[in-house]
C-alpha positions in Angstrom: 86.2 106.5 98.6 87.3 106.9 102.1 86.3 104.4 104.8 86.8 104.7 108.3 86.5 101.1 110.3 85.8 102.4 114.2 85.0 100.5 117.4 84.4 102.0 120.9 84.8 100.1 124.5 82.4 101.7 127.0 82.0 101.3 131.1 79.3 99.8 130.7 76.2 99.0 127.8 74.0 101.2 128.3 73.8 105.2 127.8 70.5 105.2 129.9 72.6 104.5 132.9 75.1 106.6 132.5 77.9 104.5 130.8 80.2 106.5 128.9 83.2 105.9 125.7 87.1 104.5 127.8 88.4 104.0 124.4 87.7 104.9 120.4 89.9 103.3 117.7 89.7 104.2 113.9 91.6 102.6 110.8 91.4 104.6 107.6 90.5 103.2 104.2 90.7 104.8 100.8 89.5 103.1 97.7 89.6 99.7 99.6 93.0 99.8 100.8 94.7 100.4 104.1 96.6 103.4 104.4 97.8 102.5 108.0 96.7 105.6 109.2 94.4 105.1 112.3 92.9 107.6 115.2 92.7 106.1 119.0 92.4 107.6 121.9 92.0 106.2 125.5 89.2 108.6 127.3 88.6 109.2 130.9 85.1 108.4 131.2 84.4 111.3 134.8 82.6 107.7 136.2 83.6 104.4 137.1 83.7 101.2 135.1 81.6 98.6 135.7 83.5 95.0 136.7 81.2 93.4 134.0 82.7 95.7 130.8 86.1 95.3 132.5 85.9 91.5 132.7 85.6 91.9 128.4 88.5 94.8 128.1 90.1 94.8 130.8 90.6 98.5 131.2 90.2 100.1 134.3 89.8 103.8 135.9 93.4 103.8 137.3 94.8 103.0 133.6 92.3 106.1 132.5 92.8 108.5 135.5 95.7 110.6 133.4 93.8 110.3 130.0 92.0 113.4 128.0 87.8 113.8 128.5 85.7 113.7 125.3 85.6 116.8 125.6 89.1 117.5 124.6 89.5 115.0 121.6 85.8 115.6 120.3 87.2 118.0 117.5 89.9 115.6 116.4 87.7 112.8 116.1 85.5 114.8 114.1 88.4 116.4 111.8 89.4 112.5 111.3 86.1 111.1 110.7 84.1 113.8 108.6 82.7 113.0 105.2 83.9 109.3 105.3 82.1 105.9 105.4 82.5 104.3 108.4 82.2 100.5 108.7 80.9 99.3 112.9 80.3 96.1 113.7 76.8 96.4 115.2 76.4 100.3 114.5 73.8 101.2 116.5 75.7 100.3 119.8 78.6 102.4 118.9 76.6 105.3 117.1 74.4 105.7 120.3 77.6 106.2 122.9 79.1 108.6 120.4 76.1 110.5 119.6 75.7 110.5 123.5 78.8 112.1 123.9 77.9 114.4 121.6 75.0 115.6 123.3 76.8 115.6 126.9 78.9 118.3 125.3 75.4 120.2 123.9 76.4 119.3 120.7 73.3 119.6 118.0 74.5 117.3 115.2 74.7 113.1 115.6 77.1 111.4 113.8 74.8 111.1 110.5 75.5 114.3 109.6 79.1 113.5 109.3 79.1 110.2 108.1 77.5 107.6 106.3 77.1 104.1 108.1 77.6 100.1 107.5 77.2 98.3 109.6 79.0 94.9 109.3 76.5 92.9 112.0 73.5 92.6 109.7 75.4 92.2 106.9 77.4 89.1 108.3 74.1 87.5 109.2 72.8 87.6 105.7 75.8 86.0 104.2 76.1 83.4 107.2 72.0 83.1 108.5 71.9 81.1 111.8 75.7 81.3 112.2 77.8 83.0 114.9 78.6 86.1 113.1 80.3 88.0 116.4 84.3 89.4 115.6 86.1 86.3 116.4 83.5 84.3 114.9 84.4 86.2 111.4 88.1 85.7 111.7 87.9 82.3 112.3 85.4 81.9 108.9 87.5 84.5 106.9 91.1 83.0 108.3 92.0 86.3 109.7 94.3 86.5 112.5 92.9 87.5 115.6 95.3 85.4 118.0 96.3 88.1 119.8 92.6 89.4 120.9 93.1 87.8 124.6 90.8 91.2 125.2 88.4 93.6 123.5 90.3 96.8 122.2 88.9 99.8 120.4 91.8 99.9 117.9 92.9 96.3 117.7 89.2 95.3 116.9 89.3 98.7 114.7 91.7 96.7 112.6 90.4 93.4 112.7 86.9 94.8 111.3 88.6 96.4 108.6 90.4 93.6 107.2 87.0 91.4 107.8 85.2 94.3 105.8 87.1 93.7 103.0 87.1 90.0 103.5 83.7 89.9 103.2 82.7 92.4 100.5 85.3 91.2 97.9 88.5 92.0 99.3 91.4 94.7 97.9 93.9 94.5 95.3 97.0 95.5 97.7 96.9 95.4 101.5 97.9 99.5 101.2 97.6 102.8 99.6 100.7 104.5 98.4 102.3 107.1 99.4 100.8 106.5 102.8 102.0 108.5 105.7 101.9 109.0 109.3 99.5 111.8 110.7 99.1 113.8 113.7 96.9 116.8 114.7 98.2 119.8 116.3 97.0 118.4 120.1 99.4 115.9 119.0 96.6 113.4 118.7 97.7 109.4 118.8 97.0 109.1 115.2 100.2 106.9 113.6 100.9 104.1 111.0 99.6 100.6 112.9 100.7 98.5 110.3 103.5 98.1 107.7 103.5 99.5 104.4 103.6 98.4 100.9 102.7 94.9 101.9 100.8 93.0 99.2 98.2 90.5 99.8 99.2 86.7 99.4 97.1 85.3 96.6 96.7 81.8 96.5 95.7 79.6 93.9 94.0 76.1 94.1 95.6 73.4 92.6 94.1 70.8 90.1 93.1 68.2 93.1 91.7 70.8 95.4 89.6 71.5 92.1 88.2 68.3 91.8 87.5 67.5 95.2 85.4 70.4 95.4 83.6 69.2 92.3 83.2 66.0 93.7 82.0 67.9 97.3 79.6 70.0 94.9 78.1 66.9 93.6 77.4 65.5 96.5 75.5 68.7 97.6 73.5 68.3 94.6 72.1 65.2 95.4 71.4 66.3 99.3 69.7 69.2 97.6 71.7 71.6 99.3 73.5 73.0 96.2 74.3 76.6 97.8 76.0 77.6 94.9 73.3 76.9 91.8 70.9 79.1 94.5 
């Protein structure tokens, strides 16, 4: 099974105003493990960006003025993404600007017909109802490292989401696949190896106090009558 975890940072939030894609970041799973193969791209959006998205990623139309149009990594992106899963953190905000895109270009298809969609946001709320379920919330609760997030960032959120994705939905049995490489395209796409390879996962086991303390928590949440775990 191949999984593709993709974010997107915009000028702006909404399509109905004109607000285009600045930046797409994708980081490729197969059978629940990174490969370290990713796809990113910064775009140059043909309008400016508002301050408001800028204050959140801090990427402006000077940093973009030299960087490719959608036009000119649409087929890539497809080439990378087709006939995988792809895992978005509130979907239909990054679905809409890419199908957007798509149709600027008078392209029929939306991203359905490519891919498949979960979307983490929903998800996260069932598991956590009337928590704070936004990215960094999820690292903090998962102990993910997100320390160096000082700004929003297709690929480095990409990555994040990825690692949360497993986190959440029963995690992976080594951090990657083998025999992963590097790819590129022929455009000589930015698609390379983020992370390093052949890294297992630290497995941790509890010891025979942290065991009984959390008996002796579990009790005590029996007698509140807010057992979560007997629900």
């Amino acid at each position: 099974m191949r999984q593709i975890a993709l974010d997107t940072e915009t000028t702006g939030l909404s399509t109905e105003l004109g607000h285009r894609i600045i930046e797409i970041g994708c980081v490729e799973m197969v059978n629940r493990k990174l490969t370290g193969n990713t796809f990113h791209y910064y775009v140059h959006p043909e309008r400016e960006v508002d301050p408001g998205a800028f204050a959140v990623h801090g990427i402006g139309l000077d940093f973009l003025s030299d960087k490719p149009k959608f036009v000119e990594i649409f087929k890539p992106l497809l080439e990378f993404i087709n006939g995988a899963e792809l895992i978005i953190h509130n979907a239909p905000f990054d679905v809409g600007f890419l199908n957007h895109e798509f149709s600027l270009l008078g392209h029929q298809n939306q991203i359905n017909h490519y891919c498949s969609v979960f979307d983490t946001l929903p998800f996260a709320r069932k598991q956590h109802p009337g928590q704070k379920n936004n990215l960094d919330a999820l690292c903090k609760r998962y102990t993910i490292d997100n320390s160096h997030r000082n700004l929003h960032g297709a690929l480095l959120d990409a990555e994040l989401l990825a690692r949360l994705y497993l986190a959440m939905t029963g995690g992976q049995a080594t951090l990657f696949a083998e025999n992963t490489t590097s790819s590129t395209n022929q455009e000589g796409s930015e698609v390379f190896n983020l992370l390093e390879r052949n890294k297992p996962l630290v497995i941790s086991e509890i010891s025979e106090q942290e065991k009984s303390e959390h008996l002796q928590f579990v009790e005590i949440l029996k007698k509140s009558g807010t057992n979560l775990w007997e629900e």
